[in-house]
Phi, psi and omega in degrees: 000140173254151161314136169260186191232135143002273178308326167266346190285307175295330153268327159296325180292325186291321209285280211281017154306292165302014194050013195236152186305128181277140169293329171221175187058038196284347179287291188284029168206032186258146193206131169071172179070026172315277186357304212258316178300261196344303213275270185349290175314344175284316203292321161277021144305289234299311190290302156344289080056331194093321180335205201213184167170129177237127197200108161262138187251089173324125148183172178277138173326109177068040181251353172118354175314328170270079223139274255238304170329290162307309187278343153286324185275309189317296178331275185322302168297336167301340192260004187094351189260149160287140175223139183214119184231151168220148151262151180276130189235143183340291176309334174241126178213178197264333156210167197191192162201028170211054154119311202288352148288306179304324190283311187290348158280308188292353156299299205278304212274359159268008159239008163340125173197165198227166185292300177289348183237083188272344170286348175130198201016058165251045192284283200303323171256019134266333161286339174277338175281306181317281221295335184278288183349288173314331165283321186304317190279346184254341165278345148312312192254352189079016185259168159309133191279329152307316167300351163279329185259358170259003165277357189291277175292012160314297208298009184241341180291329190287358161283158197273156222347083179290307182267005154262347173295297178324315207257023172275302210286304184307345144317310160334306217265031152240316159313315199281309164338270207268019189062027174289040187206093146288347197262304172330307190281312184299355161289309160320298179299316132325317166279340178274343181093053198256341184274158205239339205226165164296303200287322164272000154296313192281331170308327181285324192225014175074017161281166138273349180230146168239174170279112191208193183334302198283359164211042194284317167338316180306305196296331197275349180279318170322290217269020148275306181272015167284279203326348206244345163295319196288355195067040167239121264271338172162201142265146181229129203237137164227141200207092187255191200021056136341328226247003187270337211242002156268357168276344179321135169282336225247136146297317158322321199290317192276285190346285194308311167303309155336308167328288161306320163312328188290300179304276179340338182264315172290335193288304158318315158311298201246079160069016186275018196251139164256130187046067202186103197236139212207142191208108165272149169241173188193180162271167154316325193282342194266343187240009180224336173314160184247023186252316196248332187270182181330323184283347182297333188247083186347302158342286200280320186289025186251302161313347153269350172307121199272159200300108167275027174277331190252106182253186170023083199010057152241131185273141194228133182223016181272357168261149175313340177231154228249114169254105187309115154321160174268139176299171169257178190291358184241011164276324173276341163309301160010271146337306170284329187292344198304286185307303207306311180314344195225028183249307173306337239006082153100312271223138188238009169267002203217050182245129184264326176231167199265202168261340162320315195282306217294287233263321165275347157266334157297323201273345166335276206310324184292326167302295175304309210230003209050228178307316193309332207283319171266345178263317173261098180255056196264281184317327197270329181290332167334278187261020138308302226287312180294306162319330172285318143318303137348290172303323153326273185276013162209079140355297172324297181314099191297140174282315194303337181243053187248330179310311163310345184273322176329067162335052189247132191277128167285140181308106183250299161100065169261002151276354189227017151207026151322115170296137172297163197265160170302329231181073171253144185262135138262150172300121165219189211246311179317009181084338196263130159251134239236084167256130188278150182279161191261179169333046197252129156313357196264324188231138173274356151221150202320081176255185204247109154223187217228152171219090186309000000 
């Protein structure tokens, strides 16, 4: 058995105590879904390569989708690519127009990471490997190093707004000349999409344009190919809970994003993003209802359409959509061995229950929740996880009659996908009833009004 490190032994047990994805060490509790892993992996060559690659990833609420997500970006950085995620939220969506697309970029480039910076904010030092690339080649060829670096970023103008990007990194690349740094940071910031007005852009850095609503799309394609100038093989964007914008109330509100899926989705197809890679993650609900999903937008439900050759267990994983299989009863057995394993770090004298205990929590769990306990298996790691805990600090304490005790809920997520209602009253206090709007073309986001 091998040793494990502190720092991952401890962040996978807190993660998944807690039910949220652990940030690092995703390896030593990944168990099934070889099939899905090899097909992502074809897509980061392909992206690696300069190619394009688009992927949406299915699955039920506590079936492993973040988990599965998290384990392509871990993946992706071994291969050399910049990597970045966000979930989506009221407040972050992919398009809008009072702010909330920009907070989602500025989302992706502060959690932006590279194989040495895997925890994030590995904006500025990418731009700092572009300005040493650049010293290096001018010092290689005898040019002036500004003339390398604006023969670089020639490759960035022919994009839409391509020359102000360009002339954001050479502002970088002087603050960093001249110890500048404020003119650094405020490059940064500029690249994270922090500036709100035009006007304190160009005071800082002489643009005309910022990043905002109306072009984060644009912005994420620019800074796939800085990266791939900076000598990194390209980006891979993950983007979960998908499922907020099927909560959208407002039909317009959902359309428009829709929309944006949609370019995105042909740009990937058919190869026009260079290095440049994208992964949604959703529900069944977020992709097939026809009234609020994917499938709701004629357009994308003629291009999601899955291969109707593969039926009757046969697989096709060559289409944009991805469906996570549910593990199975002998992945989550696996899965618990995993854990127990990194539970030990490693120390096989330091195994707290034997696998007999393994085979009666499972069979606990099959009892209490049914099926649910392996195919959505959020809730049953919970509380292994916790049990293990326990059994830590009280030595003593026999497992058989702690297993009984054991308490799990099936994973449903019906608080979190439920649709908002068209036309819902909340309660206030003030005499006035509080309406949210209903499906109206008129407003691109959800607003508030009031009725005495």
């Amino acid at each position: 058995m091998s040793r494990i490190r502190q720092k991952e032994r401890r962040a996978i047990l807190d993660s998944l105590r807690a039910g949220v994805v652990p940030k690092i060490g995703q390896h030593h509790i990944q168990v099934g879904r070889h099939q899905e892993v090899k097909a992502l992996l074809s897509d980061i060559e392909n992206v690696a390569d300069g190619g394009s690659a688009v992927r949406f990833v299915i699955g039920e609420y506590g079936s492993g989708k973040t988990f599965f997500l998290g384990l392509i970006q871990s993946i992706a950085l071994e291969k050399k690519l910049v990597t970045t995620s966000a979930d989506l939220t009221p407040d972050r969506r992919i398009q809008a127009t009072g702010g909330q697309a920009r907070a989602l970029y500025s989302e992706l480039m502060r959690n932006i990471a590279t194989r040495a910076k895997p925890e994030g904010g590995a904006l500025a030092s990418i731009a700092e490997r572009f300005i040493s690339d650049s010293l290096k080649r001018a010092r290689e060829s005898g040019a002036q190093v500004e003339t390398v670096i604006q023969e670089r970023l020639a490759h960035l103008t022919e994009m839409t707004g391509g020359y102000d990007f360009a002339h954001v990194i050479e502002a970088y690349w002087h603050g960093h000349d001249s110890g500048n740094e404020t003119l650094k940071q405020a490059a940064v910031r500029w690249l994270r999409g922090e500036y709100s007005t035009k006007t304190e852009a160009r005071q800082a850095l002489g643009v005309r344009t910022i990043i905002d609503d109306a072009n984060i799309y644009d912005s994420l394609k620019l800074m796939a190919r800085f990266v791939r100038l900076s000598g990194f093989g390209g980006l891979l964007v993950t983007l979960d809970e998908l499922v907020n914008l099927y909560k959208l109330s407002s039909t317009q509100a959902r359309n428009t994003n829709y929309e944006q899926i949609l370019r995105i989705l042909n740009d990937c197809l058919q190869g026009s993003a260079e290095g440049f890679g994208i992964v949604f993650g959703g529900t069944p609900d977020f992709l097939m209802d026809p009234r609020r999903g994917l499938y709701s937008y004629e357009a994308l439900s003629s291009r999601l359409a899955e291969n109707r050759f593969a039926q009757n267990g046969l697989i096709d994983f060559s289409g944009p959509v991805l469906r996570l299989a549910n593990l199975s009863q002998e992945d989550l057995y696996l899965l618990l061995t995993k854990i127990q394993h990194v539970a030990s770090a490693g120390d096989e004298d330091q195994i707290l229950v034997p696998d007999e205990a393994l085979r009666a929590f499972l069979d606990h769990c099959h009892k209490t929740i049914g099926s649910a306990y392996f195919k959505t298996p959020r809730n049953s790691i919970k509380e292994f996880v916790s049990l293990l805990s326990v059994l830590a600090q009280n030595p003593e304490q026999d497992w058989q009659s702690l297993i009984g005790t054991v308490q799990i809920a099936p994973d449903t997520g019906e608080d979190e996908i439920k649709p908002l209602d068209d036309e819902s009253v909340v309660p206030n206090t003030g005499g006035a009833s509080v309406l949210t709007s209903s499906d109206s073309d008129d407003d691109d986001d959800e607003m508030t009004s009031f009725r005495l």
